[in-house]
C-alpha positions in Angstrom: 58.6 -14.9 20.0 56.6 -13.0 18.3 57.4 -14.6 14.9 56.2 -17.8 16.4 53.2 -17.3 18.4 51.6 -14.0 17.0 48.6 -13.9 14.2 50.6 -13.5 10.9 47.2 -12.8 9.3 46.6 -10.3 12.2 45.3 -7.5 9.9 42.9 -9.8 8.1 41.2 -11.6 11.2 40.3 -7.9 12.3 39.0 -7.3 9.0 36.8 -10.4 9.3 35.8 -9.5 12.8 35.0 -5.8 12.3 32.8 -6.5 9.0 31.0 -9.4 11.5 30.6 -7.3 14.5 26.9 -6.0 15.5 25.5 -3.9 18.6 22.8 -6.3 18.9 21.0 -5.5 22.3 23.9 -4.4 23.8 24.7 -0.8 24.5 26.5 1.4 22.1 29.7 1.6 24.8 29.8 -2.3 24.7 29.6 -1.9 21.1 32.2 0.4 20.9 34.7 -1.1 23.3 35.3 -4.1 20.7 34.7 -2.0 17.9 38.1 0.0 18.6 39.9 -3.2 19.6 39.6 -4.6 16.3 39.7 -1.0 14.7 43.0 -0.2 15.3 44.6 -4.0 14.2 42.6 -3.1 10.5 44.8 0.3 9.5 41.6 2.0 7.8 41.1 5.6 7.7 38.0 7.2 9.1 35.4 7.4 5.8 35.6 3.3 6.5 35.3 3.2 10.2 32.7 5.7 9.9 30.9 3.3 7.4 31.4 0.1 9.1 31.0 1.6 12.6 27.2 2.8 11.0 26.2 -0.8 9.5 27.1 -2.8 13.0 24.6 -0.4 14.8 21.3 -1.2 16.0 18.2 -0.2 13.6 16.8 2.1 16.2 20.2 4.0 16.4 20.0 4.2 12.4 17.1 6.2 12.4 17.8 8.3 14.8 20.8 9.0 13.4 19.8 9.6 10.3 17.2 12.3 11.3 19.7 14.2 13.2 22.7 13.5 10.8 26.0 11.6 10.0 28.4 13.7 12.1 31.5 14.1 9.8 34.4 12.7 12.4 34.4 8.8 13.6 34.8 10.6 17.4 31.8 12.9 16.7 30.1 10.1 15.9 30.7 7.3 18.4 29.6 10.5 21.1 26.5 10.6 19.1 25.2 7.2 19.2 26.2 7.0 22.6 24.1 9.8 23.5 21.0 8.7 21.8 22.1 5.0 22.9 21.4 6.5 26.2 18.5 8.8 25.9 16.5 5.6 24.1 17.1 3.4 27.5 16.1 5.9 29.4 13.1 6.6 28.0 11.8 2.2 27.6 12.9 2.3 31.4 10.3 5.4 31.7 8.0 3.5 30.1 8.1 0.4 31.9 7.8 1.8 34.9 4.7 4.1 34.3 2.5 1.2 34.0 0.4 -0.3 36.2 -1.1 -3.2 36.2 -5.4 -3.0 36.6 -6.9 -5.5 38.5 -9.8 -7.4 37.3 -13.2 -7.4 39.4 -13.8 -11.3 39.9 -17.2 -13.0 38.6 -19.8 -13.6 41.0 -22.4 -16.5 40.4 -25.6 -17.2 42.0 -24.4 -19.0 45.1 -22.5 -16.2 46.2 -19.1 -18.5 45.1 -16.5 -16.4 43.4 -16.1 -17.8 39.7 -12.4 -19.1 38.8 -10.5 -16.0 36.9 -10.4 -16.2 33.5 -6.9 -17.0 31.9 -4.2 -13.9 31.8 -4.1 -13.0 28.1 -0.5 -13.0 27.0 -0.8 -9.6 26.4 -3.3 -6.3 25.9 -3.6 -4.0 23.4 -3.5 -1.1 25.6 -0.3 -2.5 27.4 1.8 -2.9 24.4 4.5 -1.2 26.1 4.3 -2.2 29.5 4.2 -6.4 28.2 7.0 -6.4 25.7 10.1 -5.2 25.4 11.2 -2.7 23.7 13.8 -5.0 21.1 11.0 -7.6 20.6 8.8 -4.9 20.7 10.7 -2.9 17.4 11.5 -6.5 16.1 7.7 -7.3 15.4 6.9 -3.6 13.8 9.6 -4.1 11.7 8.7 -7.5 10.1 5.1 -6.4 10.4 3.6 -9.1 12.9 1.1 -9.2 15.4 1.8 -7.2 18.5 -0.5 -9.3 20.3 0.9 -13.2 19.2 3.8 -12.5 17.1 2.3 -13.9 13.9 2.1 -12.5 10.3 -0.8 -11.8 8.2 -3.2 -9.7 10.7 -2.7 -7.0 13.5 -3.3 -6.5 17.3 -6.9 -5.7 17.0 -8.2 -8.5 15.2 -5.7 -11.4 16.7 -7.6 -15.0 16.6 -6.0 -15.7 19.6 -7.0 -12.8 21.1 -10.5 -13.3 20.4 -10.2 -17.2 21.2 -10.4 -16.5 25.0 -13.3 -14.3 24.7 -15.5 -16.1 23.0 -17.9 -16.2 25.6 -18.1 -12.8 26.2 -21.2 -11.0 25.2 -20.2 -8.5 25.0 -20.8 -6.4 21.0 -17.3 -4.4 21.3 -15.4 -7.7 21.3 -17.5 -9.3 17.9 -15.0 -9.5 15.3 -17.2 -8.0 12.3 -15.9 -8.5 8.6 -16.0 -5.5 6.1 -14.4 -6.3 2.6 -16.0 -4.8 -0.5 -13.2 -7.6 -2.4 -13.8 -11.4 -2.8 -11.5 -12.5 0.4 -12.6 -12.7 3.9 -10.8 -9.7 5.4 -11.1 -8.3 8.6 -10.6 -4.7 6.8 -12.8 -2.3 4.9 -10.8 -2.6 1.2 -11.7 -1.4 -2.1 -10.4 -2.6 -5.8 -9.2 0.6 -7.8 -7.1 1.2 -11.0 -4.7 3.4 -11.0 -3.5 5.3 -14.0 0.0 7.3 -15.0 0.8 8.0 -18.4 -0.6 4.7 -21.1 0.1 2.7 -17.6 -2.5 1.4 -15.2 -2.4 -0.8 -11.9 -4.9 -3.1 -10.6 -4.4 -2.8 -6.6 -6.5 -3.3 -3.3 -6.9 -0.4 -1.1 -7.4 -0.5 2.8 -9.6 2.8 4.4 -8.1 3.8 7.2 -10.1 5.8 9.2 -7.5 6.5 11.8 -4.7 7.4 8.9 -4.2 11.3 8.8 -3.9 11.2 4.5 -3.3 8.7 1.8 -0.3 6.3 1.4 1.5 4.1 -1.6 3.7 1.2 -0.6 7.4 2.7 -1.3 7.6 -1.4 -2.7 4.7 -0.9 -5.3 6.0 2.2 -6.5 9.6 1.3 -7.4 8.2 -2.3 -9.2 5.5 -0.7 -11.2 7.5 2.7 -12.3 5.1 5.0 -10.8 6.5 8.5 -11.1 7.6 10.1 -7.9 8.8 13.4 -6.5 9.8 15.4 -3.5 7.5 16.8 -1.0 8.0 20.5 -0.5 8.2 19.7 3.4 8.4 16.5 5.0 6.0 15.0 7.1 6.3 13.4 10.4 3.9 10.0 11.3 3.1 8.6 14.3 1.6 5.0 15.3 -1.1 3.9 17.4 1.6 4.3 20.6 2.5 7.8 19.9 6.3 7.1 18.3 6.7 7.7 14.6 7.7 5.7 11.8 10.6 3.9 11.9 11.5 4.4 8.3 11.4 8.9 9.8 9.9 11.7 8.0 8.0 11.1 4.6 10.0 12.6 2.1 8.4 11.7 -0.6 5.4 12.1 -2.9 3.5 10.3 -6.4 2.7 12.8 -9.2 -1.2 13.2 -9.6 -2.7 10.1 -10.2 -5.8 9.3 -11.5 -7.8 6.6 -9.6 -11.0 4.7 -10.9 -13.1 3.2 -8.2 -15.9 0.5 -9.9 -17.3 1.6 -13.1 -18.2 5.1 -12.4 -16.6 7.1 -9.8 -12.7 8.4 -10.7 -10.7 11.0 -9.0 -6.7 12.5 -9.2 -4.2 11.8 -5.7 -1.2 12.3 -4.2 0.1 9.3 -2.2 2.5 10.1 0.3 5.3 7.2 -0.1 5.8 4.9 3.2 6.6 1.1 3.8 3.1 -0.5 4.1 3.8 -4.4 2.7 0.3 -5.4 4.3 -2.1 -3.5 1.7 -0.1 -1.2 -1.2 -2.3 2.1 -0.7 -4.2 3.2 1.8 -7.2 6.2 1.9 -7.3 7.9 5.5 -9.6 10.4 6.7 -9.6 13.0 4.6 -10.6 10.7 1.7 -13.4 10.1 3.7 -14.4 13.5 4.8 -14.1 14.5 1.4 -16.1 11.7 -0.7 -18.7 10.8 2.7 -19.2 7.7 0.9 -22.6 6.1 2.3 -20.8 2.7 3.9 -23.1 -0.6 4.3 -21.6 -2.3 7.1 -23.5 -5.0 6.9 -22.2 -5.6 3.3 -19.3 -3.6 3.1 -20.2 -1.9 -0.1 -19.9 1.6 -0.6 -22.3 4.0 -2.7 -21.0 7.7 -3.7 -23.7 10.0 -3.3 -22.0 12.8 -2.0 -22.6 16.6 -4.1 -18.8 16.3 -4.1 -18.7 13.1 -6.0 -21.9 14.0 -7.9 -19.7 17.4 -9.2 -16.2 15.8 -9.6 -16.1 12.0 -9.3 -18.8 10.8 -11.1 -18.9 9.8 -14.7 -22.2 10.7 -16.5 -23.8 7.8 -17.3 -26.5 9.3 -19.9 -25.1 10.3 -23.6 -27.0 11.7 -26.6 -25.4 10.5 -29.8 -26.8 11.9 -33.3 -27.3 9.2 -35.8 -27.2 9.7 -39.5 -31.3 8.8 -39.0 -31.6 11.5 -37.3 -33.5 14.0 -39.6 -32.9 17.0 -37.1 -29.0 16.3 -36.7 -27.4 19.9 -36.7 -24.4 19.6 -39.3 -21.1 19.8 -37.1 -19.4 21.2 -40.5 -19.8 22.0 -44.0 -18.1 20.2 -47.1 -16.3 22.8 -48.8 -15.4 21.4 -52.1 -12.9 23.0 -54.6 -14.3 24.6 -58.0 -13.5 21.8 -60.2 -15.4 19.9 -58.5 -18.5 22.5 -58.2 -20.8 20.4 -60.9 -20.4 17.7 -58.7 -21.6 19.0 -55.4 -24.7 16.9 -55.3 -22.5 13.8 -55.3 -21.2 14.8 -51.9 -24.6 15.7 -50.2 -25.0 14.1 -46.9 -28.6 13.9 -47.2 -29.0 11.3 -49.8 -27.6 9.0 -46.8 -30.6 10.1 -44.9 -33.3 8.2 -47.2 -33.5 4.9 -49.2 -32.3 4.8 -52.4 -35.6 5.0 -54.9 -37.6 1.8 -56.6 -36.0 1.2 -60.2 -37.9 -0.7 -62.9 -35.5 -3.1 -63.3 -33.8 -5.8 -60.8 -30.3 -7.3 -60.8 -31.0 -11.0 -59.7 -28.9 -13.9 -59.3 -30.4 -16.8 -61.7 -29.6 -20.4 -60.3 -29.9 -22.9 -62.9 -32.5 -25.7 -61.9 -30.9 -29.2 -61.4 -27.3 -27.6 -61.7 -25.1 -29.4 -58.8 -23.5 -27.4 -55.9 -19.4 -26.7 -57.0 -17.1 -28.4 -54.6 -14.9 -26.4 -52.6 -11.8 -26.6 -50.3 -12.3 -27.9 -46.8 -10.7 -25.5 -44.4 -9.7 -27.6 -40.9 -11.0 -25.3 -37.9 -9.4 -25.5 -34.6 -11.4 -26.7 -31.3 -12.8 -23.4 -29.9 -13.4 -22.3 -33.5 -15.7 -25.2 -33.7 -17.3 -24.8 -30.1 -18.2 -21.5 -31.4 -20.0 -22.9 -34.2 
């Protein structure tokens, strides 16, 4: 019977199906469950169930895994995840349930007729957690869309469709006003800098982040352009708008000192703290700002570095004094010193007869043309196009 009905390739469908299988939004004991039933058809030891049992887990588990640690038995494990599985449930159900809706005080018009309510937006800034749910929720942070319409390319705060609805509402909080020191029309206040490691310089666009606690390098821009990095003595721990941190956890990681040029006078040395921002690759935060106080024209979105700080340390001098060989007080910077043989000469190598025109001589050295004499022939030399546009 069993010759002719059972799976010869029994071992190798597992395979397939273990490789295949993914928590997805179910819970880690659903997960498990058909993660043992194909486990024990496979016959692999416990390093590759460990590793396999990892990859098919959700990204939130990963992270939180990873901050507390890879336990070093597939049992310990599985216990593990389902713990956390747990705990992170718990906590979206906490969530959802400590929000409460607000009701909106209706429009009243002249005739004492209550004014249709305005559409329900399909979701508020403030409510991010109490709208979505948690999966779509991490899904959108994680391929950086809009927590407001689920599209790329902007955030929350400055969502088109957002605005859309209030359009007609006067009032100034809900303007959207554009700041960009850069040629594109950008919601954000950005600035073009250079950055230089080494012989090696980057042209990038920076964001300023007043809400960001310190300055931040793409981990992406980093690894393309070879910009040396090392590890911070103690990591640090974000958090988001909403309170939870990072996804990616704790920054690990830091650039060497790098030396920034903002515009054609102002340069500094930084330390970016490496994270995963796609939308702009750096990123100055607060304490840039505290310690620069640019002078911001909002209107304009230009910035002008008049702080003492910047005067002492950022700014270039833009006044040189350069001593010309005309210049009959020059002080001499050093002193020929010629060997003996050459003593008799010494007047040969005296700087000052550069310092005056040679004297009037009796006699001229002219260049006699011959009257009538016809112009000598030479080679035509073919010149190229912008050779003869710039004749």
């Amino acid at each position: 019977m069993a010759a002719m009905f059972d799976d010869p390739l029994r071992a190798s469908t597992a395979e397939n199906g273990l490789r295949s299988l993914r928590q997805g939004r179910r819970s880690v004991e659903a997960y498990v469950i058909d993660f043992r039933r194909l486990a024990c058809e496979t016959g692999w030891n416990d390093v590759a169930l460990i590793g396999q049992f990892r990859l098919g887990l959700s990204e939130a588990l990963k992270d939180e895994i990873a901050r507390v640690g890879v336990p070093s038995s597939l049992e310990n494990l599985v216990q593990t995840a389902i713990q956390i599985d747990r705990r992170l449930r718990e906590r979206n159900r906490e969530r959802s349930a400590s929000y409460v809706p607000m009701s909106r005080p209706q429009a009243v018009t002249s005739g004492n007729q209550v004014a249709p309510p305005t559409p329900e937006e399909p979701m508020q800034v403030g409510f991010i957690q109490g709208r979505l749910p948690p999966d779509e929720l991490h899904r959108r942070r994680l391929h950086n869309l809009c927590l407001y319409c689920g599209r790329p390319n902007h955030i929350a705060r400055y969502c088109p469709e957002k605005n859309k609805g209030r359009a007609g509402n006067s009032s100034p909080l809900l303007r959207l006003v554009h700041l960009s020191t850069s040629s594109g029309c950008t919601p954000l206040l950005t600035l073009p800098l250079v950055l230089q490691w080494g012989k090696k310089t980057r042209t990038l666009t920076a964001m300023v982040d007043s809400g960001a606690s310190g300055n931040f390098l793409d981990k992406a821009i980093a690894e393309t352009a070879c910009i040396p990095v090392i590890k911070k003595s103690f990591p640090l721990q974000i958090q988001v708008v909403d309170g939870s941190s990072l996804s990616s956890g704790p920054v690990t990681k830091e650039t060497v000192p790098l030396q920034v040029t903002i515009g054609p006078g102002h340069s500094e040395v930084i330390r970016f703290d490496i994270v995963n921002t796609p939308l702009f690759p750096i990123i100055l935060g607060l304490p840039w700002l505290r310690q620069h106080d640019p002078r911001i024209s909002w209107s304009s979105g230009t910035f002008t570095f008049t702080s003492s700080y910047c005067t002492q340390h950022c700014l270039l001098p833009r006044c040189h004094v350069v001593n010309t060989v005309l210049d009959t007080n020059m002080t001499p910077q050093y002193q020929t010193v010629l060997p003996e043989v050459y003593s008799s000469f010494s007047d040969v190598f005296d700087e000052k007869g550069v310092e005056v025109l040679p004297p009037r001589r009796p006699y001229d050295c002219p260049i006699e043309l011959l009257p009538g004499a016809s112009i000598p022939y030479g080679r035509l030399y073919p010149l190229s196009e912008p050779e003869l546009k710039v004749l």
